[in-house]
C-alpha positions as semicolon CSV with decimal commas, in nm:
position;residue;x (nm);y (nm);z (nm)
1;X;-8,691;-3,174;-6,693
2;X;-8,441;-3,140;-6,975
3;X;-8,481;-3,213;-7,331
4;X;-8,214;-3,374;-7,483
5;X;-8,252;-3,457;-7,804
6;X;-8,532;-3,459;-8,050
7;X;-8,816;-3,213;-8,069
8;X;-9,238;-3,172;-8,133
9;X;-9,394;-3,050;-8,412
10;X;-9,630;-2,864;-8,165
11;X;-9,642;-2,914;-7,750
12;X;-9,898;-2,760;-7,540
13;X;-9,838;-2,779;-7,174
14;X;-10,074;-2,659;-6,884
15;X;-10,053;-2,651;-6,528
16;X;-10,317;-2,643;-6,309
17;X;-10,618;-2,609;-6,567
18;X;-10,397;-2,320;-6,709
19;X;-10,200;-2,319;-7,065
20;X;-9,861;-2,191;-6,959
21;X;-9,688;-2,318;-7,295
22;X;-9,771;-2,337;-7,680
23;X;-9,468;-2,391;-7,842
24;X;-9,215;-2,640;-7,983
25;X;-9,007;-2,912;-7,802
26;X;-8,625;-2,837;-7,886
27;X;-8,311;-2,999;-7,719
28;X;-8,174;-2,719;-7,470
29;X;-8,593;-2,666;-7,334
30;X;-8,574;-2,659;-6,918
31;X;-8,853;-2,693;-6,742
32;X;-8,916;-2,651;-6,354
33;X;-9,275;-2,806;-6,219
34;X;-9,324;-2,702;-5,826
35;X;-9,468;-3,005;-5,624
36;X;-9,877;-3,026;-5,590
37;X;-9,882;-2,864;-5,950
38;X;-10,080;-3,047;-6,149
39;X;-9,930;-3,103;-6,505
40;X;-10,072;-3,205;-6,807
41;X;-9,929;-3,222;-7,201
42;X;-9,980;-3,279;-7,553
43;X;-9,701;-3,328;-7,767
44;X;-9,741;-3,374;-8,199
45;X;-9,491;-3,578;-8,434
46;X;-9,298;-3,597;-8,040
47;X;-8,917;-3,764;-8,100
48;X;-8,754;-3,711;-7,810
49;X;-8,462;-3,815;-7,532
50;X;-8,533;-3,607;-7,189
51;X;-8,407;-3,656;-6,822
52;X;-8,585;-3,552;-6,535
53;X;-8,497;-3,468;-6,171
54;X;-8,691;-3,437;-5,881
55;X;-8,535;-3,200;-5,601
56;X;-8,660;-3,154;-5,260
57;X;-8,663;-2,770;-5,248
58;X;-8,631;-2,680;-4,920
59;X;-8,272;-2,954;-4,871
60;X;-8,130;-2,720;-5,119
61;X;-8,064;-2,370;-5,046
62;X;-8,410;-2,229;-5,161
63;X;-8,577;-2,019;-4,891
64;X;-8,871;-2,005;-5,047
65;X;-9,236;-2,217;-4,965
66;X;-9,329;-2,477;-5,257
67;X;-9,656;-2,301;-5,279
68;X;-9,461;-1,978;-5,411
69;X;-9,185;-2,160;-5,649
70;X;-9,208;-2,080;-6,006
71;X;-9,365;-2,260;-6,274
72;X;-9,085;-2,245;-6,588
73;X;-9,194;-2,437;-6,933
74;X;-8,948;-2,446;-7,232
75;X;-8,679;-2,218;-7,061
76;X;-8,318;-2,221;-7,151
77;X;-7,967;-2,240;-6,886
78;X;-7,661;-2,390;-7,012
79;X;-7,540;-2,476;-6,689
80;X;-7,849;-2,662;-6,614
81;X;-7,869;-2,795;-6,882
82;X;-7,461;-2,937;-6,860
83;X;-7,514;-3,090;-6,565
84;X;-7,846;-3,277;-6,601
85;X;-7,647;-3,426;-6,955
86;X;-7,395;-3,553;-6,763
87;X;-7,592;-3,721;-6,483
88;X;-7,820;-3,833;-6,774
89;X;-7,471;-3,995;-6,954
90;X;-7,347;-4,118;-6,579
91;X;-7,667;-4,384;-6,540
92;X;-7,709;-4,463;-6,912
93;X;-7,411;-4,552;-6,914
94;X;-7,442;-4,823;-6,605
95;X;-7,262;-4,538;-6,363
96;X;-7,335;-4,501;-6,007
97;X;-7,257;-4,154;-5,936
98;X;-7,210;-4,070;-5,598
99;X;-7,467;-3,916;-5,351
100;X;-7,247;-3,610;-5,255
101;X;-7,211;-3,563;-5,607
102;X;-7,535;-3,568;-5,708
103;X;-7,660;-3,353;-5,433
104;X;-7,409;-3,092;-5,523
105;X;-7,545;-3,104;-5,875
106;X;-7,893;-3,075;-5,722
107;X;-7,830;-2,749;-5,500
108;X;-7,667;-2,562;-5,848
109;X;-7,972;-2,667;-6,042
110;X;-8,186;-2,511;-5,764
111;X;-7,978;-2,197;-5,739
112;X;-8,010;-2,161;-6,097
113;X;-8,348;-2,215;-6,124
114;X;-8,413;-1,960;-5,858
115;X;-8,233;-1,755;-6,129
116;X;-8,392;-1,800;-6,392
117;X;-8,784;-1,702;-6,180
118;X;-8,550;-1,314;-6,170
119;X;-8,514;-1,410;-5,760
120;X;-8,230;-1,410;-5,589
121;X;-8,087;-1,759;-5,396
122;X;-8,105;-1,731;-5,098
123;X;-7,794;-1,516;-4,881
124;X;-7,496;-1,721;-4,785
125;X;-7,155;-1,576;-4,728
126;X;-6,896;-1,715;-4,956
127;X;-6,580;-1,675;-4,762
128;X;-6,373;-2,020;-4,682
129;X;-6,500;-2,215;-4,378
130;X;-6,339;-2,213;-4,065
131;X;-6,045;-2,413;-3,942
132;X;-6,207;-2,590;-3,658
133;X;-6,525;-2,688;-3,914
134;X;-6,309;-2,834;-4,159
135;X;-6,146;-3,019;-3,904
136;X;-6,497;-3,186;-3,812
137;X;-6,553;-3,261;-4,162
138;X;-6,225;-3,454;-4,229
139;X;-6,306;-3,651;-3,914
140;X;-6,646;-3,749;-4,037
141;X;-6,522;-3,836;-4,385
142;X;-6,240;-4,034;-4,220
143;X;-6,442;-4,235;-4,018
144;X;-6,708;-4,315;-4,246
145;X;-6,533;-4,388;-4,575
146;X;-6,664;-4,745;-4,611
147;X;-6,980;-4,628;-4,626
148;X;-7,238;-4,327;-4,786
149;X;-7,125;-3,956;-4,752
150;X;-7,388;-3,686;-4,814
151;X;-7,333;-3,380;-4,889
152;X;-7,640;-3,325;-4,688
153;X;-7,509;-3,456;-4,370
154;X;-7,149;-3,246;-4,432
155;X;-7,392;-2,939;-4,488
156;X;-7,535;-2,992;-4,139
157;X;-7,176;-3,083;-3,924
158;X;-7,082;-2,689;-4,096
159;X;-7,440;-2,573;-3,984
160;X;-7,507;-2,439;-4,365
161;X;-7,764;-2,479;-4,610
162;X;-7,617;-2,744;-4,864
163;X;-7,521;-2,468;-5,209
164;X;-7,370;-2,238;-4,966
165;X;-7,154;-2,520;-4,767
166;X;-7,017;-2,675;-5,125
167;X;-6,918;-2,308;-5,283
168;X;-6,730;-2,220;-4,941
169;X;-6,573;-2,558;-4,874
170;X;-6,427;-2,537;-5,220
171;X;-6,295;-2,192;-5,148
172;X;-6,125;-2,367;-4,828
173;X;-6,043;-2,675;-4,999
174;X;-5,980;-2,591;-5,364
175;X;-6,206;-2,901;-5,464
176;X;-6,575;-2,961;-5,453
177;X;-6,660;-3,185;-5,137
178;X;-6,769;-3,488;-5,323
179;X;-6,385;-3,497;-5,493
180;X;-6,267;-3,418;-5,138
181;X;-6,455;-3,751;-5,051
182;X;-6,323;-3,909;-5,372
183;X;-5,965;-3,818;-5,317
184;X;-5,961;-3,930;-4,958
185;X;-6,134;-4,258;-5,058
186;X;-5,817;-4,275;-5,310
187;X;-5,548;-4,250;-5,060
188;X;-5,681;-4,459;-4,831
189;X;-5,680;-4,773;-5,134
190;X;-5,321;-4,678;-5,158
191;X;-5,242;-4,787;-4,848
192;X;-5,467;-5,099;-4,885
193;X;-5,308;-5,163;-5,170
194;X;-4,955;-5,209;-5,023
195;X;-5,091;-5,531;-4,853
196;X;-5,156;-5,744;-5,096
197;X;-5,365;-6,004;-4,895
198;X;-5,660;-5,749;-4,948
199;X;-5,842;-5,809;-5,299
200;X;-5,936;-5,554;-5,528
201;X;-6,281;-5,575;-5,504
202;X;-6,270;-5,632;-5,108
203;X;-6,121;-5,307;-5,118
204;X;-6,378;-5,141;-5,339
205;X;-6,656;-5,247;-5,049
206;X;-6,471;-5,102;-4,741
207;X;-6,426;-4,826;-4,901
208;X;-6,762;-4,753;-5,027
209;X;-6,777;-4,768;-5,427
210;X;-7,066;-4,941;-5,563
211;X;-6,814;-5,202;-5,714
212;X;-6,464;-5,302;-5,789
213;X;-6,504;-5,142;-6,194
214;X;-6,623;-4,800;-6,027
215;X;-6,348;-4,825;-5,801
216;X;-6,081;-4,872;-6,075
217;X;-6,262;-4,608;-6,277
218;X;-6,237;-4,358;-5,972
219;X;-5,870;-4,455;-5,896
220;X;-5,743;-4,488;-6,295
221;X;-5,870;-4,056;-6,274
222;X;-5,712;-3,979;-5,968
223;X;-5,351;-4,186;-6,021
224;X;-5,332;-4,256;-6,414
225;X;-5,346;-4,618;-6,364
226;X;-5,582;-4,913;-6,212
227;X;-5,552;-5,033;-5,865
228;X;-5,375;-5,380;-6,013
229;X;-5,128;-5,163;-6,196
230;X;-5,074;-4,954;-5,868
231;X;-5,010;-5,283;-5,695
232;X;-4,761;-5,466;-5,934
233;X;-4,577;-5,126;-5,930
234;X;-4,558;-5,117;-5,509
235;X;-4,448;-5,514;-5,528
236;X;-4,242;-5,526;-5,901
């Protein structure tokens, strides 16, 4: 859980029958609860805009049982705390973000979180992957475009936990896998879009965006101008 904005005059936070926090509520305050821990709060003069995520532990690169996770209350990481703010932006602003993206954002949080507890994540090597893995993965992102790609199920073709697949694919790659996805997504509307029986937001379905304005969005990033402008360019 993140604070945003806002604060408390006072909050008092225990976890399982024991007070772990007497404090303040500031924006910035990161807090990690461990499932089956039982949570309980009281907040004075409380004003405040928070976000909170809930990770399955063991999909992200933590080696660690639940039962021996760390309870944090009221901590502090800037990275954390960067990219909770801009999922939290993504949805209130009506965005869909992407499942690979999202579970990259996930294994980081858990890494740092790990951190933060003075443990270390768990081993990975962080060399590039191979040539015959990325091979696999270009295939499976190929052939299933039109539809959702996990970051999850990429982990698992490399036969990696997901934080260490994403850090070396983007030393092989130069991108994070989720703009590997995005980017691929891209080209492939480009050639779509040089037939121009195929709509706009027909295009946007086949190739897996949640609509036909998250498509443009994606594509006005990638090329510096909307699909329709990308068109009447091909065709002017």
């Amino acid at each position: 859980m993140l604070t945003h904005t806002g604060k408390t005059a006072r909050t008092r936070i225990s976890c399982s029958g024991e007070l772990v926090y007497d404090g303040r509520d500031r924006p910035g305050a990161l807090s990690f609860i461990p499932a089956g821990v039982e949570r309980s709060g009281s907040y004075c003069e409380p004003d405040l805009v928070y976000s909170a995520l809930w990770l399955d532990h063991a999909r992200f690169g933590c080696a660690r049982s639940a039962e021996t996770l760390p309870i944090l209350v009221n901590r502090a990481d800037a990275v954390v705390a960067a990219l909770l703010t801009a999922l939290h932006n993504d949805v209130a602003f009506g965005g869909k973000p992407d499942t690979a993206y999202v579970e990259h954002l996930a294994a980081i949080a858990m890494h740092r979180v790990m951190a933060l507890d003075g443990g270390k994540p768990s081993p990975s090597a962080h060399g590039a992957l191979g040539k015959a893995t990325l091979r696999r993965i270009e295939e499976y992102v190929e052939e299933h475009l039109g539809g959702e790609i996990r970051l999850s199920d990429l982990a698992a073709i490399a036969d990696m936990e997901i934080d260490s697949f994403a850090r070396r694919f983007r030393t092989a790659i130069g991108m994070a896998p989720y703009a590997f996805v995005i980017a691929r997504r891209i080209r492939r509307a480009e050639q779509l879009l040089a037939d121009s029986d195929h709509e706009l937001a027909l295009i946007a379905a086949r190739l897996g965006f949640s609509s036909q304005s998250h498509f443009t969005t994606a594509f006005k990033r990638e090329r510096g101008m909307t699909p329709r402008a990308y068109r009447q360019q091909l065709f002017s």
